[in-house]
C-alpha positions as CSV (number, residue, x, y, z in Angstrom):
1,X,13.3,-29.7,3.3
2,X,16.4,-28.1,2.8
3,X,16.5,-28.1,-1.2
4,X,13.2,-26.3,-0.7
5,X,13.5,-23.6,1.4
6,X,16.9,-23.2,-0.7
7,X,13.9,-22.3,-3.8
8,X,12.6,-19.7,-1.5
9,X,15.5,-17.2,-2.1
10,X,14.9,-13.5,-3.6
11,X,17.1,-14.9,-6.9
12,X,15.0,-17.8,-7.1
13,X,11.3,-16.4,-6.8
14,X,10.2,-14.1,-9.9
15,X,9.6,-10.5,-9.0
16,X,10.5,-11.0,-5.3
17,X,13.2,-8.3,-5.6
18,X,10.3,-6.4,-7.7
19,X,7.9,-6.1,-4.9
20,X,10.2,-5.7,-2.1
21,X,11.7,-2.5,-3.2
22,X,8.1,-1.4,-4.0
23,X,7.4,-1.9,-0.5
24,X,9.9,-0.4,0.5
25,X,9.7,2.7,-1.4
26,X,5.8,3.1,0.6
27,X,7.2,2.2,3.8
28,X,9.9,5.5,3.1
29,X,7.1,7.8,1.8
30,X,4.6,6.6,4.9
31,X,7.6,7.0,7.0
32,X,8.8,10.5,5.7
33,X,5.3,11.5,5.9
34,X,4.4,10.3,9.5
35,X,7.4,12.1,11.0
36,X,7.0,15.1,9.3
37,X,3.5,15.0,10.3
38,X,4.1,14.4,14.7
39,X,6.9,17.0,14.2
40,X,4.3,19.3,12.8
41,X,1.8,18.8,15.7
42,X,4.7,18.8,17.8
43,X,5.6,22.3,17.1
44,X,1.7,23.6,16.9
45,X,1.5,22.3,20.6
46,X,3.9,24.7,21.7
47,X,2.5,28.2,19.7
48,X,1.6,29.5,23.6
49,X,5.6,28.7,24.7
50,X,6.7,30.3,21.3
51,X,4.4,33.4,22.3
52,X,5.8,33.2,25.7
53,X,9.6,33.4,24.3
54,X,8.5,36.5,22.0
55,X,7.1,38.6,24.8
56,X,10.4,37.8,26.5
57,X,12.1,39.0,23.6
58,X,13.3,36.3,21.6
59,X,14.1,36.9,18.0
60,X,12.4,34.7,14.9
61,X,15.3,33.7,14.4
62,X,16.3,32.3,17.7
63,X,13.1,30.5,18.3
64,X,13.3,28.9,14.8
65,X,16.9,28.0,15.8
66,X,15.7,26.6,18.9
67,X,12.9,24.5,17.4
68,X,15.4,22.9,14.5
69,X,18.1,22.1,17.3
70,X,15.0,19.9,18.9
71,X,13.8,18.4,16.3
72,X,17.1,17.0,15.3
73,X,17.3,15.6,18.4
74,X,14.1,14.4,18.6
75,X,14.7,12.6,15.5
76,X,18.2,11.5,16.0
77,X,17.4,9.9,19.2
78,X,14.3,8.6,17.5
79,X,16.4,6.5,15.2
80,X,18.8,5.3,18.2
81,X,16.4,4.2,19.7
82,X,14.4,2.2,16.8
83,X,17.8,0.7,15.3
84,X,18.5,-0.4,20.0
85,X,14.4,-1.6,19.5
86,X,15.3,-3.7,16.5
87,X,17.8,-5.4,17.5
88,X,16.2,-6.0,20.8
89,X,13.0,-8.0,18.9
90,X,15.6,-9.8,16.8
91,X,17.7,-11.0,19.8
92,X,14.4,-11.9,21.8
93,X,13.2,-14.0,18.4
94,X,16.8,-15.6,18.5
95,X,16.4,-16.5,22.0
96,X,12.7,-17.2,23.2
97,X,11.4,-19.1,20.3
98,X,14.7,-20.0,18.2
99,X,12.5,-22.2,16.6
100,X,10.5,-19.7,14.9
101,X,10.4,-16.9,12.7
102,X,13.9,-15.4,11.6
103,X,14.4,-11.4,11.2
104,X,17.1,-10.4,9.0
105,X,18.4,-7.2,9.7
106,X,19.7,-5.1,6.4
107,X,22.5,-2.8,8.1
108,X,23.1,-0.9,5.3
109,X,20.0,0.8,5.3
110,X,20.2,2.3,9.2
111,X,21.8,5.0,7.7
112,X,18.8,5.7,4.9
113,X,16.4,5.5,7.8
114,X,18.6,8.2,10.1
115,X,18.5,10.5,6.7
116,X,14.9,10.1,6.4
117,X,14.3,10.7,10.0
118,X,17.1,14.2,10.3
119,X,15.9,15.4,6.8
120,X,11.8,14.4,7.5
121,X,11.5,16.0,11.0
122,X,13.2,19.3,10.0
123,X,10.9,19.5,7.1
124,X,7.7,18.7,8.8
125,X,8.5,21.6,11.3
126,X,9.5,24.5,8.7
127,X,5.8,25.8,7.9
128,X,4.3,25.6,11.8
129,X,7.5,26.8,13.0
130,X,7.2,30.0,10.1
131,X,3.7,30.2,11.2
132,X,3.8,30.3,14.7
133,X,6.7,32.5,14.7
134,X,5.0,35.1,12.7
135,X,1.9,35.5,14.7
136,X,1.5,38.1,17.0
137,X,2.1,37.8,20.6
138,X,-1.2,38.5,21.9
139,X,-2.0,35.6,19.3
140,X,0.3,33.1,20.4
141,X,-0.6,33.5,23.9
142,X,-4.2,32.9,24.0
143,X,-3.6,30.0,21.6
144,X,-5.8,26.9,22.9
């Protein structure tokens, strides 16, 4: 059994490396585009509270501010948490059924995922941020 599963290595299968980096490379793009997407509704959520902040004074400049300083966070505490959550599943695979399934965790790529997740929520809240910033008060407020 063990000179089998030995054959089942990424060297030894043809194409193996292939399709996992193709996989890969959709799971970044899906990724990229789902974050940039919830930050996006995130910020479209809150036109009233950006309306509100304007009336009070706020510049365009401060409430973009505001909204980029939250979104980094958002998304940097997004990927503490996700890197805590996988290592969570792969300890409770290790330790409830150490018998089945084994999750190998590439390090190397936490960072790639944090840079996907600073650079993708920023992006995805640059045009409603622009737009709700530019509307006019009376606008913003009676946004439903």
């Amino acid at each position: 059994m063990e000179e089998f599963t030995s054959l089942l290595t990424i060297n030894s299968v043809g194409l193996l490396r292939n399709f996992i980096g193709v996989v890969i490379g959709i799971a970044v793009i899906v990724g990229f585009i789902v974050v940039s997407m919830a930050m996006y509704t995130a910020v479209l959520e809150r036109t009233r509270e950006i309306g509100v902040l304007k009336a009070l004074g706020a510049s365009s400049g401060y409430i973009l501010n505001l909204l980029f300083r939250e979104t980094l966070l958002i998304a940097i505490i997004g990927t503490v948490v996700g890197i805590i959550m996988t290592d969570g599943t792969q300890w409770l695979m290790m330790h409830a059924v150490p018998a089945s399934l084994t999750q190998e965790t590439v390090y190397k790529l936490w960072p790639v995922a944090g840079a996907i997740s600073v650079v993708g929520a920023p992006l995805g809240a640059i045009f409603p941020g622009w737009k709700a910033v530019k509307q006019d008060v009376v606008q913003a407020l009676s946004y439903e």
